[in-house]
C-alpha positions in Angstrom: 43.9 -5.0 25.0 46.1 -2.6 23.3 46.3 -4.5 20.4 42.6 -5.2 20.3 42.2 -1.1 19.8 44.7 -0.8 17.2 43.1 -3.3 15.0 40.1 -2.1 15.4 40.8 1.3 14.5 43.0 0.8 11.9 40.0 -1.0 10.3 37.7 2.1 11.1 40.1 3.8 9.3 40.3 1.9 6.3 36.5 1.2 6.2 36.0 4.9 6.2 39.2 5.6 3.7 37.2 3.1 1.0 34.3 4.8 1.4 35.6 8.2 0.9 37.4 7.6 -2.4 34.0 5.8 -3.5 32.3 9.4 -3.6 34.9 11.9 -4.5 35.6 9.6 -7.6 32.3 9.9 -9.1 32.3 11.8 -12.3 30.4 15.4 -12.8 27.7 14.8 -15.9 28.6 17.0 -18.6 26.7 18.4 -21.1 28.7 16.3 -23.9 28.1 13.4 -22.5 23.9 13.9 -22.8 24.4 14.8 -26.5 23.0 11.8 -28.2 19.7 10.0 -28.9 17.7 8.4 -26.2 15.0 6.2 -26.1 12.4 5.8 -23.0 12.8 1.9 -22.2 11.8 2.1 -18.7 9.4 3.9 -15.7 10.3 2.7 -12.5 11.9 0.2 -13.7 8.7 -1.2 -15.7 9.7 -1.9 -19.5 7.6 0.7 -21.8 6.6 0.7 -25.3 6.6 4.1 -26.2 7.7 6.7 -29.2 9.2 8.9 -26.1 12.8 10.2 -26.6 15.1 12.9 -26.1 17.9 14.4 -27.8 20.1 16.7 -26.2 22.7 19.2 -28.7 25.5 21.6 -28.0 23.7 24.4 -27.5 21.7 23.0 -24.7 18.5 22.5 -26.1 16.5 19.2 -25.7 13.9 18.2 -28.3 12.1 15.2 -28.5 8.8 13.2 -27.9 6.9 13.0 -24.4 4.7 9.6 -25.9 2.8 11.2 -28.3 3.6 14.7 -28.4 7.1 16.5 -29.5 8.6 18.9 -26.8 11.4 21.3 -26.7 13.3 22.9 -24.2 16.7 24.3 -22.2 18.7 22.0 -20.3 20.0 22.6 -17.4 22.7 20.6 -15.8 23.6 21.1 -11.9 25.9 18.8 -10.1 24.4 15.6 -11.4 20.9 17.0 -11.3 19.1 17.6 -14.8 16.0 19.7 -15.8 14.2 20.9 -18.9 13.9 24.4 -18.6 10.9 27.0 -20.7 9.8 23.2 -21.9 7.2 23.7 -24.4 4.9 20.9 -26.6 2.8 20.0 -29.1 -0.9 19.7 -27.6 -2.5 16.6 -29.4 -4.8 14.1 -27.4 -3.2 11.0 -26.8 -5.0 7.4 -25.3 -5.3 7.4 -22.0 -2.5 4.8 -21.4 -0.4 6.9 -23.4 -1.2 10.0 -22.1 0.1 8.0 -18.5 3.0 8.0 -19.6 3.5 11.3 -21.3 2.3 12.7 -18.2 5.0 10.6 -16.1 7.8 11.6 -18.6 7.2 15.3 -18.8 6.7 16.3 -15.2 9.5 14.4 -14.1 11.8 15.7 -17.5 10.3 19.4 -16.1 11.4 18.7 -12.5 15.0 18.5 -11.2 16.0 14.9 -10.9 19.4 12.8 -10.7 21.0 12.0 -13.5 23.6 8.9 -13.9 24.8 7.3 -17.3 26.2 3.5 -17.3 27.4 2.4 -20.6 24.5 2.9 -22.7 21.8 3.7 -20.6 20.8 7.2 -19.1 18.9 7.3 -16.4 16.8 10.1 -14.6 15.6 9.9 -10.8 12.8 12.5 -10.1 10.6 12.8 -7.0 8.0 10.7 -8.0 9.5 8.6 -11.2 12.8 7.1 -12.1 13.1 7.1 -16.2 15.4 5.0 -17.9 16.8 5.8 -21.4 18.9 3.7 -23.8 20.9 5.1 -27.0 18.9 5.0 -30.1 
């Protein structure tokens, strides 16, 4: 019986150990590694055809295009969490299927929203949308 309580909480222990290391190894997003040229592939994991990017540079500042207009604006960068700050755009009317998507890309790009990069591929989880970005 004794036995029987050792193994089983040495494997507690070693359960909760592996899962442990799993989260304090994650790497903090860093500015640097957001400075490059994306390209809007995805919306909820539904592949887009769309002009939207983003570009992010060392000051901070994001430029880039919603679907059909440009936008600008601060990033900010929070324990894995991304917004675009003061964003500002152009104001041109777009079809409605691409204004869909502009709409999609810019609240959630406003909003604060999970950020994760894998290889080449930068993804954003927001409330409502998750947007998915590959290098240009």
């Amino acid at each position: 019986m004794k036995l029987t309580t050792i193994i089983v909480l040495s494997l507690s222990t070693l359960l909760f150990a592996c899962s442990n290391n799993t989260n304090t190894t994650m790497q903090p997003i860093q500015l640097q590694d957001l400075q490059k040229e994306w390209k809007l592939t995805s919306i909820d994991n539904n592949p887009v055809q769309s002009m939207s990017s983003i570009s992010v540079d060392e000051q901070a500042k994001a430029t880039g295009n919603l679907a059909c207009n440009n936008f600008f604006g601060a990033v900010e960068l929070q324990a894995n969490k991304l917004r675009i700050d003061k964003m500002g755009s152009t104001r041109k009317m777009c079809e409605p299927a691409v204004n869909d998507v502009e709409m999609i890309v810019s609240n959630t790009l406003s909003s604060w929203s999970e950020v994760k990069i894998n290889n080449q591929q930068l993804t954003l989880t927001g409330a409502e949308h998750t947007l998915t970005y590959t290098l240009k």
